[in-house]
CHARMM internal coordinates of N, CA and C (Angstrom, degrees):
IC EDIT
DIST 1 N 1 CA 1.4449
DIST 1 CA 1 C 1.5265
ANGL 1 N 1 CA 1 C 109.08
DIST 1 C 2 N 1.3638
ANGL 1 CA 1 C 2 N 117.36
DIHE 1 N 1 CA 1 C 2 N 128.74
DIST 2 N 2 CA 1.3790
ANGL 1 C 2 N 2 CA 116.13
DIHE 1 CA 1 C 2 N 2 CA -171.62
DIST 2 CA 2 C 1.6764
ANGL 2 N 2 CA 2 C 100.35
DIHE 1 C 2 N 2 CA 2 C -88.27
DIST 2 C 3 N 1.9693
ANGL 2 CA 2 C 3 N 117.23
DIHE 2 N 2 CA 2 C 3 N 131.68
DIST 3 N 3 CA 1.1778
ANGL 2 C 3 N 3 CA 85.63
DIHE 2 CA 2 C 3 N 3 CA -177.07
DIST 3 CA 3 C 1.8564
ANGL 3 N 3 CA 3 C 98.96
DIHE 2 C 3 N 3 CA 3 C -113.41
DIST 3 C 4 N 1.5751
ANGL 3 CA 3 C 4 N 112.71
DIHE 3 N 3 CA 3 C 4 N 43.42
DIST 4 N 4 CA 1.7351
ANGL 3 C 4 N 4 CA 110.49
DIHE 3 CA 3 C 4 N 4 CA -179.29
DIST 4 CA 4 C 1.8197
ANGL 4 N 4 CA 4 C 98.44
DIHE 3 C 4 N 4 CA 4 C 57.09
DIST 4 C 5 N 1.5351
ANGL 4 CA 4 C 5 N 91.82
DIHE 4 N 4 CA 4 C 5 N 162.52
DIST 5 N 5 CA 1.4023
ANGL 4 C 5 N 5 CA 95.43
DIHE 4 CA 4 C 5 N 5 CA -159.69
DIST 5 CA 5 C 2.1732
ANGL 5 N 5 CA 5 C 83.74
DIHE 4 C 5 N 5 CA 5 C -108.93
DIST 5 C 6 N 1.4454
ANGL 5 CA 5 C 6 N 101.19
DIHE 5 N 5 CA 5 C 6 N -167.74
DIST 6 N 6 CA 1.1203
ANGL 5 C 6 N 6 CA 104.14
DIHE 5 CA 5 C 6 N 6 CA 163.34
DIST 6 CA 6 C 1.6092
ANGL 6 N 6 CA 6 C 127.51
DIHE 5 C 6 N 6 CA 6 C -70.69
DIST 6 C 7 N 0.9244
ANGL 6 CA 6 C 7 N 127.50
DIHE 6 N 6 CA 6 C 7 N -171.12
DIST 7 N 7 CA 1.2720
ANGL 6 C 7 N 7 CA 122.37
DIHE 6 CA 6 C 7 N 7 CA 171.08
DIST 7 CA 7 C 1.4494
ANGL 7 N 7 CA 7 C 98.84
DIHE 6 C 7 N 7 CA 7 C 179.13
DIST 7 C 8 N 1.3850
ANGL 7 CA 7 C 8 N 107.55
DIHE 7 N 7 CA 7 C 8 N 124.69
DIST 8 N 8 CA 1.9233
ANGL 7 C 8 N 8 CA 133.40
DIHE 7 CA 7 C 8 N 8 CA 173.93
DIST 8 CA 8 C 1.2498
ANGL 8 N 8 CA 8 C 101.89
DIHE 7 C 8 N 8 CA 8 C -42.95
DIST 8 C 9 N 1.2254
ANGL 8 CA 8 C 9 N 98.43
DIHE 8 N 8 CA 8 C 9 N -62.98
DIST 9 N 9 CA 1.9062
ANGL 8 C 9 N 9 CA 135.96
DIHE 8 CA 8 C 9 N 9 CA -152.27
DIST 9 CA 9 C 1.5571
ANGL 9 N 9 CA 9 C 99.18
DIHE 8 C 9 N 9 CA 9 C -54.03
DIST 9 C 10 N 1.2023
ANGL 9 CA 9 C 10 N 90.95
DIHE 9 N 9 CA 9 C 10 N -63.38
DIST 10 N 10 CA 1.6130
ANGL 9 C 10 N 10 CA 95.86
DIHE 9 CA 9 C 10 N 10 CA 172.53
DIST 10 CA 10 C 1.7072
ANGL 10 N 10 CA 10 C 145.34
DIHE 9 C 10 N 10 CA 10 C -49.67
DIST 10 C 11 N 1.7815
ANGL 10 CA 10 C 11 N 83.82
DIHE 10 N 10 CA 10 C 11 N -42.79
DIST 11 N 11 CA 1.6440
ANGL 10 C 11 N 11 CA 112.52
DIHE 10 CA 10 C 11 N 11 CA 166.94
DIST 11 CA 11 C 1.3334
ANGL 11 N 11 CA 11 C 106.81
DIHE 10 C 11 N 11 CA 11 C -59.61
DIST 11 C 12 N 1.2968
ANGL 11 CA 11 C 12 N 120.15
DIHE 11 N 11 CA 11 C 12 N -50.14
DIST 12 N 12 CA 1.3544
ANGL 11 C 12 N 12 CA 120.16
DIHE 11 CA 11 C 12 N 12 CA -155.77
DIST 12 CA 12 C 1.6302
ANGL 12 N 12 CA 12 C 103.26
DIHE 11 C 12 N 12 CA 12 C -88.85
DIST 12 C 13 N 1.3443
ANGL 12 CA 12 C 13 N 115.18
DIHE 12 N 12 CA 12 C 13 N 5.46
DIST 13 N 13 CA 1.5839
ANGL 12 C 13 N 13 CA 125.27
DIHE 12 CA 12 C 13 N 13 CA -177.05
DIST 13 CA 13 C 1.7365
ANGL 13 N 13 CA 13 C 111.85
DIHE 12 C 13 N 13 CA 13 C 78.28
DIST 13 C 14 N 1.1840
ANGL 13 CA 13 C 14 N 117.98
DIHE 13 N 13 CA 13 C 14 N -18.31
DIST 14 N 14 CA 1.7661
ANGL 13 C 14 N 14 CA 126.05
DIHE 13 CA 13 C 14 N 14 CA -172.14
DIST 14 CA 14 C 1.7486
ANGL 14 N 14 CA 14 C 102.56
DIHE 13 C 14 N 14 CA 14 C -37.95
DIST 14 C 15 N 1.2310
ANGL 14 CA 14 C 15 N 116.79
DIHE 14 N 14 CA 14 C 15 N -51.60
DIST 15 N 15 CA 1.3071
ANGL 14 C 15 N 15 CA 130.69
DIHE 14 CA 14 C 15 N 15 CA 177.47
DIST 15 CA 15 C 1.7737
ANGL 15 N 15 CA 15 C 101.22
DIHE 14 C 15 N 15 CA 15 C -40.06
DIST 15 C 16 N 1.4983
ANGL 15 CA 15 C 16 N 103.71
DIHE 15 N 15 CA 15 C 16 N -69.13
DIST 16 N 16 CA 1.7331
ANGL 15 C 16 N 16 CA 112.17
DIHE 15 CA 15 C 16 N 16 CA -175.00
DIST 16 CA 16 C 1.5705
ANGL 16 N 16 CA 16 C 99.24
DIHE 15 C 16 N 16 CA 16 C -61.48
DIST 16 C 17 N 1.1064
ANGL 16 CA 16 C 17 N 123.28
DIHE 16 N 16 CA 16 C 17 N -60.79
DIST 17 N 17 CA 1.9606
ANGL 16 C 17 N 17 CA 105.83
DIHE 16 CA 16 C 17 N 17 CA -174.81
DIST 17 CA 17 C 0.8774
ANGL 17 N 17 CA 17 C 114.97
DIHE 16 C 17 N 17 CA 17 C -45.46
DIST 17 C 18 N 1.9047
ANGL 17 CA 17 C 18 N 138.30
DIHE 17 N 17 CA 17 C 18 N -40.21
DIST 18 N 18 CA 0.9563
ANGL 17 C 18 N 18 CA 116.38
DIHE 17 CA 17 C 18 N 18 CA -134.43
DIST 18 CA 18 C 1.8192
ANGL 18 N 18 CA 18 C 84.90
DIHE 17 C 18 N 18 CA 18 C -100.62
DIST 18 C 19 N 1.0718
ANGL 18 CA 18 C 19 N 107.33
DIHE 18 N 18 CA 18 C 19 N -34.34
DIST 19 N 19 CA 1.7768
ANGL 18 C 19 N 19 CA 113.11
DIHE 18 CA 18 C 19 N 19 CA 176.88
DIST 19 CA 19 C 2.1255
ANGL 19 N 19 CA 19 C 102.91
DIHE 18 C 19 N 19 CA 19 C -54.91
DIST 19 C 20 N 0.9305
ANGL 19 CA 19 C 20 N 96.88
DIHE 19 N 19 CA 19 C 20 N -27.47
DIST 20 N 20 CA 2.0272
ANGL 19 C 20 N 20 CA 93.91
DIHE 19 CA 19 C 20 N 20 CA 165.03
DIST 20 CA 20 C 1.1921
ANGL 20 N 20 CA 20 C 95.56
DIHE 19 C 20 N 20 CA 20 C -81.29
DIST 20 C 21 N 1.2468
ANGL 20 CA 20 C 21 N 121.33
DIHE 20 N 20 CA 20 C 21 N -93.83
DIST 21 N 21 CA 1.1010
ANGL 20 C 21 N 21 CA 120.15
DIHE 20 CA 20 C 21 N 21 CA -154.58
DIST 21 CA 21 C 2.2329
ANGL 21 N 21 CA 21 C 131.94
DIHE 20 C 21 N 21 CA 21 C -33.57
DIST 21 C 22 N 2.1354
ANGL 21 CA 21 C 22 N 88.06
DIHE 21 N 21 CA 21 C 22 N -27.41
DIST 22 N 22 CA 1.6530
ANGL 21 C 22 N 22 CA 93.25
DIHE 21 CA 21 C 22 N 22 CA 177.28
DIST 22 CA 22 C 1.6583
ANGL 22 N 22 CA 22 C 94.77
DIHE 21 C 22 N 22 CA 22 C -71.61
DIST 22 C 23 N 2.0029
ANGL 22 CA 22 C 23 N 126.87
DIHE 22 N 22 CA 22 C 23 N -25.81
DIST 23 N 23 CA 1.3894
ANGL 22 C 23 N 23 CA 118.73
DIHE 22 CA 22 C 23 N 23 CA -133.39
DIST 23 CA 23 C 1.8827
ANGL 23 N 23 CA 23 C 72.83
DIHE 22 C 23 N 23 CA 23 C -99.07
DIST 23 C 24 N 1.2712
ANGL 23 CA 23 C 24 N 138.61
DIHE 23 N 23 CA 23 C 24 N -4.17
DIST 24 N 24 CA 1.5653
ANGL 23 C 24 N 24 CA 135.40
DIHE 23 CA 23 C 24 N 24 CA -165.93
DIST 24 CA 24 C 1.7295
ANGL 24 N 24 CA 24 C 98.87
DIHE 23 C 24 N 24 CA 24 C -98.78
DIST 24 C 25 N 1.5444
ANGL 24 CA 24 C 25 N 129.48
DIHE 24 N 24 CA 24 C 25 N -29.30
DIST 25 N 25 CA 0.7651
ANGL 24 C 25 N 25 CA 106.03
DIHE 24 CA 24 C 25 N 25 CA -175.76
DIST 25 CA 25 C 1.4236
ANGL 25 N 25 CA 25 C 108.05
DIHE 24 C 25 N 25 CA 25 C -132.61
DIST 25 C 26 N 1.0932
ANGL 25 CA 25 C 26 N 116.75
DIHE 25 N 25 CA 25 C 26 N 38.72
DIST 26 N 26 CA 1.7136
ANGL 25 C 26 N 26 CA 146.46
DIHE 25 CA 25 C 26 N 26 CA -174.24
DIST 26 CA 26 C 1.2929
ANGL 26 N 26 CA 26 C 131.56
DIHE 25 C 26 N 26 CA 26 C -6.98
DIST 26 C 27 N 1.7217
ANGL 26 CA 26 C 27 N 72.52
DIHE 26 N 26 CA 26 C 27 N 73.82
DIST 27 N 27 CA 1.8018
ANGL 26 C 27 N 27 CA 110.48
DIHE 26 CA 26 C 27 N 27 CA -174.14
DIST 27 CA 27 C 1.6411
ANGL 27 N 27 CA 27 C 107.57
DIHE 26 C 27 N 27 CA 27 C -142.45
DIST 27 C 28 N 1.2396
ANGL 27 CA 27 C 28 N 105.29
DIHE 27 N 27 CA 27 C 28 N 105.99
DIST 28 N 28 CA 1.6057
ANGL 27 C 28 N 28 CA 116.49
DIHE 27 CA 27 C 28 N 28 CA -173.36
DIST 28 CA 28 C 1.4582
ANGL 28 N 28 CA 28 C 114.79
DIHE 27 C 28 N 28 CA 28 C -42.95
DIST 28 C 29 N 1.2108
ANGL 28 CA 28 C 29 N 138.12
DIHE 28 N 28 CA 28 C 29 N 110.79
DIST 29 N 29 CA 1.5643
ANGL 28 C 29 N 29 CA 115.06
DIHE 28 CA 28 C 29 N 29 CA 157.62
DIST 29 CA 29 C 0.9979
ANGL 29 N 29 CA 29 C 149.21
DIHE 28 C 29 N 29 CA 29 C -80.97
DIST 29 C 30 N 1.2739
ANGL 29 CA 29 C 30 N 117.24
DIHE 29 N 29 CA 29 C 30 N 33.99
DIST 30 N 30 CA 1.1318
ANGL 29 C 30 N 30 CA 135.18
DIHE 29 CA 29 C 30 N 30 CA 156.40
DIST 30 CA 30 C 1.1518
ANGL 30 N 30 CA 30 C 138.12
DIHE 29 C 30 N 30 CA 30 C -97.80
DIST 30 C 31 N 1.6740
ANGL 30 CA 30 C 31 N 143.77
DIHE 30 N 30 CA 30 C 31 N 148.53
DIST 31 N 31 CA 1.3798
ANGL 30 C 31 N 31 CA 132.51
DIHE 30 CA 30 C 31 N 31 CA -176.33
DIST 31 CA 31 C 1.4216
ANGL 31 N 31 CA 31 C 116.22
DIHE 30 C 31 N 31 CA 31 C -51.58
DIST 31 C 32 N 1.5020
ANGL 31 CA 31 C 32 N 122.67
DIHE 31 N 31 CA 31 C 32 N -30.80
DIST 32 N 32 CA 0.8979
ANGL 31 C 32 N 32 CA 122.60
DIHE 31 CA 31 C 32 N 32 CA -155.41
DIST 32 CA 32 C 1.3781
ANGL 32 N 32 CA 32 C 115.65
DIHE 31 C 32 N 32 CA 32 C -103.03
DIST 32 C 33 N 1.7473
ANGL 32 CA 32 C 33 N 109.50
DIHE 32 N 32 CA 32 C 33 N -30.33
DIST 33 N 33 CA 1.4297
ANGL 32 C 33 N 33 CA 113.47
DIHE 32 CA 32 C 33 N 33 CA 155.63
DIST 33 CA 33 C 1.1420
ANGL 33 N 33 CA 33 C 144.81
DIHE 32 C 33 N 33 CA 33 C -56.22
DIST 33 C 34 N 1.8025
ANGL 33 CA 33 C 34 N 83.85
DIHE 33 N 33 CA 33 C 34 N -31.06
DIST 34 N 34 CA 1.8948
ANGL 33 C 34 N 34 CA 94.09
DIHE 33 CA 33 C 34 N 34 CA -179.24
DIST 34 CA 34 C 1.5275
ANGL 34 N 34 CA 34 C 101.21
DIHE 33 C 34 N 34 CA 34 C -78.96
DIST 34 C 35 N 1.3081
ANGL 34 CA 34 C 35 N 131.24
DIHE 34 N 34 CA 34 C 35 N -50.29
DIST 35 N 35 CA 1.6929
ANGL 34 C 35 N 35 CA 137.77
DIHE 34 CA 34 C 35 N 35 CA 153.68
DIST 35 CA 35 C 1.6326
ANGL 35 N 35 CA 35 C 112.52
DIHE 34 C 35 N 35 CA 35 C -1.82
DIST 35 C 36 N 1.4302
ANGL 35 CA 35 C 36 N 89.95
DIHE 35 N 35 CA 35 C 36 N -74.12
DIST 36 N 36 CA 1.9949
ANGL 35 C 36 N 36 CA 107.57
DIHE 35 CA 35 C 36 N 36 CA 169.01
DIST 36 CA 36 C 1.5657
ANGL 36 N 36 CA 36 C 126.90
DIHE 35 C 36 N 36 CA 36 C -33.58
DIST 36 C 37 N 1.6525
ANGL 36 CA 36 C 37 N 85.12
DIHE 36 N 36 CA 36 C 37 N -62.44
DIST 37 N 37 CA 1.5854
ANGL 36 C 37 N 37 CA 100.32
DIHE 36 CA 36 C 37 N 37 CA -176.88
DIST 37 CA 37 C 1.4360
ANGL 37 N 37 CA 37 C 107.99
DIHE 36 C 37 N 37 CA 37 C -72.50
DIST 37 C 38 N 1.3402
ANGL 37 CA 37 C 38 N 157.64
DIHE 37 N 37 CA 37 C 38 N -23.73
DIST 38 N 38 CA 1.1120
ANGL 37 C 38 N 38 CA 166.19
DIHE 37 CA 37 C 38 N 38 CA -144.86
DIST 38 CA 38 C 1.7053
ANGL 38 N 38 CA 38 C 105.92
DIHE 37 C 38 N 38 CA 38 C -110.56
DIST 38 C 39 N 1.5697
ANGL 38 CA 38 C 39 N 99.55
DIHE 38 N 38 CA 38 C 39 N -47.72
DIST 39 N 39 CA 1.5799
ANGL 38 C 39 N 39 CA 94.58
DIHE 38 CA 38 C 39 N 39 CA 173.50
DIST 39 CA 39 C 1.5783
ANGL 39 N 39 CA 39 C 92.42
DIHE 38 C 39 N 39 CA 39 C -70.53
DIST 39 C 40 N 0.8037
ANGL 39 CA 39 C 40 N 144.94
DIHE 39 N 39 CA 39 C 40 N -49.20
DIST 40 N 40 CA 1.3419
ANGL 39 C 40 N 40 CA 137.25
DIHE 39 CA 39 C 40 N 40 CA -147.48
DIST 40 CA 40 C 1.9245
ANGL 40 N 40 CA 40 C 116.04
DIHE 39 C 40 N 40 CA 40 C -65.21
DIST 40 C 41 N 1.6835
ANGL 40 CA 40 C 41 N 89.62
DIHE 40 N 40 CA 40 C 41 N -49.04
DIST 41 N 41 CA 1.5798
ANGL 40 C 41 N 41 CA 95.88
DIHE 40 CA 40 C 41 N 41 CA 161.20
DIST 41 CA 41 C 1.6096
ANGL 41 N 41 CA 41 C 125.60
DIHE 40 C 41 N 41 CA 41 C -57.96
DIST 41 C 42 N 1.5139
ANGL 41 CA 41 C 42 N 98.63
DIHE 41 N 41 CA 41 C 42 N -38.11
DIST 42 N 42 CA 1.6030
ANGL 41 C 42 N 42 CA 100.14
DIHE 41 CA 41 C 42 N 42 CA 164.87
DIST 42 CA 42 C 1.5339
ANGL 42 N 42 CA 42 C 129.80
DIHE 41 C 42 N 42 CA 42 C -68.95
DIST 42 C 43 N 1.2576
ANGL 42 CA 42 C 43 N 115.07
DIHE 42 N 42 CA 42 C 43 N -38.18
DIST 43 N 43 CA 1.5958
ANGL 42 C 43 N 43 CA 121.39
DIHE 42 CA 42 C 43 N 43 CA 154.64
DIST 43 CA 43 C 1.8331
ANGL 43 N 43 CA 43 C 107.17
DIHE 42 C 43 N 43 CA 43 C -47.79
DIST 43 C 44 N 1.2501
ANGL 43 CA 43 C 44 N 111.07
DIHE 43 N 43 CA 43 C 44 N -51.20
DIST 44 N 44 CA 1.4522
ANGL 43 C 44 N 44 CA 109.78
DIHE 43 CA 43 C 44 N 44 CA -161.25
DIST 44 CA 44 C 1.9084
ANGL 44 N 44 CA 44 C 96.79
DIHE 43 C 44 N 44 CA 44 C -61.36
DIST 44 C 45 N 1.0183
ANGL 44 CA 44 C 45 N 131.08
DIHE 44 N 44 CA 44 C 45 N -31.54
DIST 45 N 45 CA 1.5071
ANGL 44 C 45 N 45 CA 149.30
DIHE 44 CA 44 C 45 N 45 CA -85.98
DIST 45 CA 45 C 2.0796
ANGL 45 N 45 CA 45 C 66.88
DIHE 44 C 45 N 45 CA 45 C -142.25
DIST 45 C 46 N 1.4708
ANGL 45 CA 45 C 46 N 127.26
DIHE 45 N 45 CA 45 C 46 N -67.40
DIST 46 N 46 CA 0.9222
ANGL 45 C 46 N 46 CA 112.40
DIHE 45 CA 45 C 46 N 46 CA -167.29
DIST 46 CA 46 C 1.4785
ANGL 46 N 46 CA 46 C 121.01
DIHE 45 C 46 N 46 CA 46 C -97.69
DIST 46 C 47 N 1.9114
ANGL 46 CA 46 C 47 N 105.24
DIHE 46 N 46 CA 46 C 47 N 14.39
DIST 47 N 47 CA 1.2928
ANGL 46 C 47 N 47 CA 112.24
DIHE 46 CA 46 C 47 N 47 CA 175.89
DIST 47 CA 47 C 1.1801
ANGL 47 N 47 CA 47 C 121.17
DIHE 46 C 47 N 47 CA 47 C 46.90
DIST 47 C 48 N 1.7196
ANGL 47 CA 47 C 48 N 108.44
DIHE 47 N 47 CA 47 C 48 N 56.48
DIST 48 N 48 CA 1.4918
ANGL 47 C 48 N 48 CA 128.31
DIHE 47 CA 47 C 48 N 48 CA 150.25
DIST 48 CA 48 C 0.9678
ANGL 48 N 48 CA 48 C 108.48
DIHE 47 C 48 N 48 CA 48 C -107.50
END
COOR INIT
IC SEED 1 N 1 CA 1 C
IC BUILD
């Protein structure tokens, strides 16, 4: 049974602000979200 390791980030809440703060101004912070969201506007963008 995996039981996850510790995590600072988490303790210290950094994890939860920063997930408000990307969901308050609704822009992913991550490489991979912002990646996501960007193709997606561009799909929307060429109405496929």
């Amino acid at each position: 049974m995996n039981r996850g390791g510790f995590s600072i980030r988490r303790f210290l809440g950094i994890s939860a602000m920063l997930s408000r703060f990307s969901r308050m101004i609704g822009i992913p912070l991550t490489k991979s979200g912002r990646q996501r969201k960007l193709g997606a506007i561009i799909y929307r963008l060429l109405g496929l």
